[in-house]
C-alpha positions in Angstrom: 143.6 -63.0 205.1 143.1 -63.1 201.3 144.9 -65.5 199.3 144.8 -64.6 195.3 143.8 -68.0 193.6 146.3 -67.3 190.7 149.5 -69.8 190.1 152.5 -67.7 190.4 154.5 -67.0 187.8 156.6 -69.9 186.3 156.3 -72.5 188.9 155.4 -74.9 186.4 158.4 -74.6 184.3 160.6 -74.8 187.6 158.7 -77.7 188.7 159.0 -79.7 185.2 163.0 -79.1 185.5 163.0 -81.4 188.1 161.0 -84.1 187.0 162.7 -87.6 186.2 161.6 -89.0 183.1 160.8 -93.0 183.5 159.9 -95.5 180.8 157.4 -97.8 182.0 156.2 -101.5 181.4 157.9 -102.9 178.2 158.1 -99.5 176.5 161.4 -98.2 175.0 162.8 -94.5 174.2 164.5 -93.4 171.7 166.0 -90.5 169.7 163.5 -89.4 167.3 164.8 -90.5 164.1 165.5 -87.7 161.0 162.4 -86.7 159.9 163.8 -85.0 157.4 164.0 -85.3 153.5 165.3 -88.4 152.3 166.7 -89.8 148.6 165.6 -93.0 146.8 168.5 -94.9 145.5 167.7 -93.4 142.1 168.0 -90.2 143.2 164.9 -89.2 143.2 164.2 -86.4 146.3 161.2 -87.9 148.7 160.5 -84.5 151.0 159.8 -85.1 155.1 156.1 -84.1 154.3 155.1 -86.6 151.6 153.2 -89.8 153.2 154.9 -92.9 152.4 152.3 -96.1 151.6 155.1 -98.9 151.7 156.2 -100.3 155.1 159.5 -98.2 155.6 161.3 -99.2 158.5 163.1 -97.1 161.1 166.0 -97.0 162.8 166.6 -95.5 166.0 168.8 -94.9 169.3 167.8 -96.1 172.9 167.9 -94.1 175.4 166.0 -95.4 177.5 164.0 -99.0 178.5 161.1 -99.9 180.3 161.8 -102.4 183.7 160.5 -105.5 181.7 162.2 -104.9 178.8 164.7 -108.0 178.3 166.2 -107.5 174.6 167.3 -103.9 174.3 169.3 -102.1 176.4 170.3 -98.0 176.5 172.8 -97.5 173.5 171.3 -100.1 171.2 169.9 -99.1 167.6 166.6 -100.6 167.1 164.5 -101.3 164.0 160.4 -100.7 163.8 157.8 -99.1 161.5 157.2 -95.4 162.0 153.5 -96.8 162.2 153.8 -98.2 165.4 155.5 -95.3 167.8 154.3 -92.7 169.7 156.0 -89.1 169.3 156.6 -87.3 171.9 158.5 -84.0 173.3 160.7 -83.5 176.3 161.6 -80.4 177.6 162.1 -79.5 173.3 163.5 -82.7 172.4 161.9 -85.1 170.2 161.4 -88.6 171.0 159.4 -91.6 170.2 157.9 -94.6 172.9 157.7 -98.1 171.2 156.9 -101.4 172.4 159.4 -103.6 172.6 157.3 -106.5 170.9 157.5 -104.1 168.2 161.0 -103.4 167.7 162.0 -105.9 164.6 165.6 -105.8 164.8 168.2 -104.6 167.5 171.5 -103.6 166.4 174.5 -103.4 169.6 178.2 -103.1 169.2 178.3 -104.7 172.9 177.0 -108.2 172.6 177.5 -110.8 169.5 175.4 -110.8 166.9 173.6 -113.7 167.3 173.6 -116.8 164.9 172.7 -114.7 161.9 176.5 -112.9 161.7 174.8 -109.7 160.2 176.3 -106.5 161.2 175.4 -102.9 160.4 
C-alpha cells in the first residue's frame, strides 16, 4: 500500500479556520491603528511611508488581553509608541501585540477616570 507523501490540498487553510487565537503572559491585542497618511496641525500632508524621528504616540483598540494583564481590559483605547509593538496578521486582519508595561495611557468609558479627571 502506497501512501503519496503530499499534503492534500487546502487542509491548512481549513485547519487555521479553526484555531483560537490567545494572548499570552502580559501581552495585549489591538486593532492596528491607521497607518495611513496623516496632517500636521499646519496642514502640512505627512504620507504613511515617510519615517517619523519624534516619539509619536499611538492610540489603539483592545481586543484582546493577556491572563496577567491587570490594567486594560477588551474595549479599552490604549496609548504606546509605534516603536514598541509587534505587527501582526490574522486570517487578513492587521493587528499589533504590546506589552502592557508599555501601554502609557489607557482610555475606558466604563471605569472613572482616575484622580487626573482627563477624558478623551
Amino acid at each position: 500500500m502506497s501512501v503519496d507523501p503530499r499534503p492534500a490540498e487546502n487542509t491548512h487553510d481549513d485547519e487555521d479556520a479553526k484555531l483560537a487565537v490567545r494572548v499570552t503572559a502580559d501581552r495585549i491585542l489591538c486593532v492596528h491603528p491607521d497607518r495611513g497618511d496623516r496632517k500636521t496641525k499646519g496642514g502640512i500632508l505627512i504620507p504613511a511611508t515617510a519615517k517619523s524621528a519624534d516619539r509619536h504616540g499611538v492610540w489603539a483598540i483592545v481586543t484582546e488581553v493577556g491572563p496577567l494583564v491587570r490594567a486594560v481590559e477588551a474595549g479599552d483605547r490604549v496609548l504606546f509608541l509605534s516603536e514598541a509593538v509587534i505587527e501582526v496578521d490574522v486570517r487578513g486582519d492587521a493587528f499589533v501585540i504590546v506589552r502592557e508595561r508599555d501601554v502609557h495611557a489607557v482610555a475606558s468609558g466604563e471605569r472613572p477616570a482616575g484622580k487626573t479627571g482627563l477624558y478623551l
